[in-house]
Structures are given as C-alpha cells and as structure tokens.
C-alpha positions, 0 to 999 in steps of 0.5 A: 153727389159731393159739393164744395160750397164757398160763402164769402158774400160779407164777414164770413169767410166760409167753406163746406163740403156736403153730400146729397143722396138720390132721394134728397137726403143730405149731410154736411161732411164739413163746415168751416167758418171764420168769422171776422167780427174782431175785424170790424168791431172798432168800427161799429160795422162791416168795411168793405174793404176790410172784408175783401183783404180778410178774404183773400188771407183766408180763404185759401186755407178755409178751402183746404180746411174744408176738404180735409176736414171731409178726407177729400180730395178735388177730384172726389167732387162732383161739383164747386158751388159758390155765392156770386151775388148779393153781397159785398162785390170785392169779397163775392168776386173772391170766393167766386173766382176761386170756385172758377179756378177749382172747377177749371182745372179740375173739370167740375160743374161750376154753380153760381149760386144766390146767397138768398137761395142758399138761406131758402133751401136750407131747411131742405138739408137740415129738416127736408121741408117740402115744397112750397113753404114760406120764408122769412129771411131777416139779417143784417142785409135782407128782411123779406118774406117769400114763398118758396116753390122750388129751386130757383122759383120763389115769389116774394111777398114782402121786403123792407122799404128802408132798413133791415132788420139786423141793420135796425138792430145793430144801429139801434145799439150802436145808438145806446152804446152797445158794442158790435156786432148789436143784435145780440147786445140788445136781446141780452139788454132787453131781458133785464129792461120794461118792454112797455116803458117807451111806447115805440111805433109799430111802422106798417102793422096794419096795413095791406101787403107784407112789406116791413119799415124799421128807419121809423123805429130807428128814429123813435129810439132815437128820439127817446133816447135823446130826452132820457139823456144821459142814459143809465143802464136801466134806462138802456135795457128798458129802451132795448125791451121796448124796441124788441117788443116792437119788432115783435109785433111787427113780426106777428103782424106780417107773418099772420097776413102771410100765412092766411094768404098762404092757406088761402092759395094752398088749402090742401097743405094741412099743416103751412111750413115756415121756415126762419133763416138768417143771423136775426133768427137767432133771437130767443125773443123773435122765435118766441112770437114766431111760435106763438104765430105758428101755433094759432094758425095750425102751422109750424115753423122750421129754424135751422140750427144758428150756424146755419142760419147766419152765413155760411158754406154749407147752406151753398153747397147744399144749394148747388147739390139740388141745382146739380140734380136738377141738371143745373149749372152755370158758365165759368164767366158768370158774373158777380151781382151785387143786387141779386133778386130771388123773384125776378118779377118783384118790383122795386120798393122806395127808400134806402132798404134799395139792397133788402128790396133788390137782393 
C-alpha cells in the first residue's frame, strides 16, 4: 500500500509518500521538509502563530512536492495519514484538514494519526524492529520512555515532570547566549568546555520509577552562570560540558532501570531493543552513553537516521500504512488534540512538563 503522510505538528512544514509491502517491508518514495528555524530565530523559540501562517504558505507546495517526487498522482494512494495531535493546535488543524480534503475527494481512507506514534513506529520502517521494544522519545516537546508493544498499544513508563529535554537544551542556551535552535550550540560548545568544572545536579538519579526532572538543572546553569559573570567563551563551553554531563548521567540512570525492568517482564527476548527518536537524539554525546548502556546490558539500540528522528512526513505516513494493514481508520470528523496521550492509562505528572506528560 501507498501512503501520503502530512506533519505539520510544530516548525515543520513536511510531506512524504511511502510504500509498505505485505510482509512489513517499507520504503520512503519521497520525503519533503521545510524547516522554519529562520522563521523563529529572532525570537529565541517557536511562535505559534508564525508556525501556523508558515504552514498555510507552504503546505500546499510541499504536498505536491511530495507526489511528484514519487511520480504519483492521488488516485495511486491507497491512503492519506496525517498528524492530528500533539502539537501546536493552529498548525495540526492545517495539515489535518488538508489530509481530510485529499481523502474527501478522492475516496482514500483517512488516518489520524499520533505525532508520538509516528516517532515509536519508526524504527519499524527504517530497521524493522520487532515487538515489543522500548522508547526513549527526547525533543523539544516530549521526554519519555515507553514500551512499545504494538501499533497503537504502548505502556509509558517514564515522562518529565517539568521540562523536556530539548526545552532544557534550548533555554540552557539561550541563558549562555547561544543562538536557536540550542541543542545543537550547546553539544558544539561543550566539546571545547571541563565537563567537571560545575558540579550540576543529577535531579531524580536514583530514585524509583523512570520519570525525568531538567527545571532544576536549568536553574543550576543558572545559578552558576550568575556568579561566573561575565562569562567568557571558555567559562561558556565549560558550563555546556558540565550540563551535557548531567543529561548524560541522568540518561544512563533511567534507561538502566528501564531496561532491568524490561528483561525482568520479557526474559525470552535475548537481545532488548531500544529504539532512540527525536531531534535530542541527534546528540553525538547522549548516543555515546546510550551505547555504553546497551552494551553493559546485552542490549541494542536502534537510532533511526537524524532526518527521521526530528519531524517529519515519512515517519506518519509509515505510521498510517501499518494502521491501514491493521484495518485501521479514522472518520473525517476526527478532531485536532493538542495533548495527545500514547498510553491512555498514564496518570497525570505535576509541574510545568503537563504537555511531556500528557502528549
């Protein structure tokens, strides 16, 4: 089957057509994105607003960039995915009903799809991971662990109770005065920095459960920041590297829980998959520990390539083409979400991390 898959949850502005085989098999025929960090830059962050009138100038060509690309027309789809939630309400509400429209006049299924399902399955398109695995999904918006059992069956073990990672990243930077977008900034800034200068706490290493806490880290920089004022370039790439150390840490502390539990509940699985999605997992320095993990533990960790792993139109349409083999779809009146919970079961966590711990 052939799927159009449309992203438009946040600053991407993305289309993709791929093709899934009856034994499981895909390939991405296209895969279009248009990236609106210029867009943002001058304001340190992504504007709703912005977002959504970007989307509206854009999305009509990235569609069609998207087909051509494929050397499709409509009526060669077997399907129209799109993301209706989590995300900025305005852009989802745009890639949404476009994907409504296509489906509507051309008589195609319509599958509405979960953004944080697009990023657990796709490691199923680009390495054909088995069931069950585990999940650590860590971007701008979502720090989480879940173990992945299935399309559309996911068990969340661990979320951020304040900040995600990728937040913690880019306002760490904008802090040190580093330009956007900052995870990137302060993985080049912490190569040349003393990762043990400023000892920075490790907030919940050690403690029961797998949930993550970055707002006291955050204030930590903070705080250190303000008595080594004014900074130098040196003092800036030293708070970086001890920051990044931190996450580090952290990271290895979750996951190993993660994993013990998960050879605990799956003792016939030899080898644990853990697969590693969103824009944070393109830190060179997070996949080094990650690895490090793995390795003591037996297990392997499956990263899908960076322009899969930060948003994109491939990773929903794949998402719709296993639904669709299911015999999933979804009503033309399915709604935007802007909180969109994988595990419907999850509780509610406290703090201003409410969207990594509904979402």
């Amino acid at each position: 089957m052939i799927i159009l898959g449309i992203e438009t949850s946040c600053d991407e502005t993305a289309a993709a057509v791929v093709k899934r085989t009856q034994d499981g098999q895909g390939e991405i025929l296209s895969n279009v994105v248009l990236s609106q960090i210029e867009d943002h830059a001058i304001f340190g962050g992504v504007v709703p607003e912005i977002a959504a009138r970007a989307h509206v100038d854009a999305l009509d060509g990235i569609i069609k960039q998207a087909m051509d690309e494929a050397d499709l027309t409509f009526t060669d789809l077997d399907g129209v995915a799109a993301t209706s939630g989590p995300g900025l309400i305005g852009g989802v509400l745009i890639g949404l009903m476009s994907a409504k429209a296509i489906a509507a006049a051309h008589k195609l299924p319509l599958l509405a799809i979960n953004h944080l399902e697009g990023h657990a399955l796709t490691a199923r398109l680009t390495n054909h991971a088995p069931f069950p695995h585990l999940l650590l999904l860590v971007s701008g918006g979502h720090s989480q662990i879940l173990l992945v059992k299935g399309v559309g069956d996911y068990e969340r073990w661990g979320t951020t109770i304040d900040d995600a990672l990728g937040e913690a990243f880019d306002k760490t930077a904008k802090l040190l005065g580093l330009p956007y977008p900052g995870g990137p900034q302060v993985e080049l800034a912490a190569k040349k920095g003393d990762a043990k200068r400023f000892a920075l706490p490790r907030s919940m290493k050690g403690r029961e459960g797998y949930d993550f806490s970055f707002s006291g880290l955050k204030s930590a920089v903070r705080r250190e920041a303000e008595k080594t004022a004014p900074l130098s370039d040196q003092d800036v790439a030293d708070l970086c590297a001890s920051f990044q150390a931190a996450i580090c840490d952290i990271l290895d502390d979750r996951i190993s829980k993660a994993l013990t539990t998960f050879k605990e509940r799956f003792p016939d699985i030899e080898t644990p998959q853990l697969v590693v999605a969103g824009g944070v997992a393109a830190n060179k320095a997070i996949r080094a520990t990650l690895d490090g993990v793995l390795a003591k533990r037996d297990a392997q960790m499956i990263a899908p390539p960076i322009n899969l792993c930060t948003d994109n139109g491939a990773m929903i349409a794949w998402a719709g083409a296993e639904r669709l083999a299911l015999g999933m779809s979804d009503p033309l009146d399915s709604p935007a979400q802007p909180r969109w919970p994988l595990d419907p079961n999850a509780g509610h966590k406290i703090g201003s991390g409410r969207k990594g711990a509904k979402a």
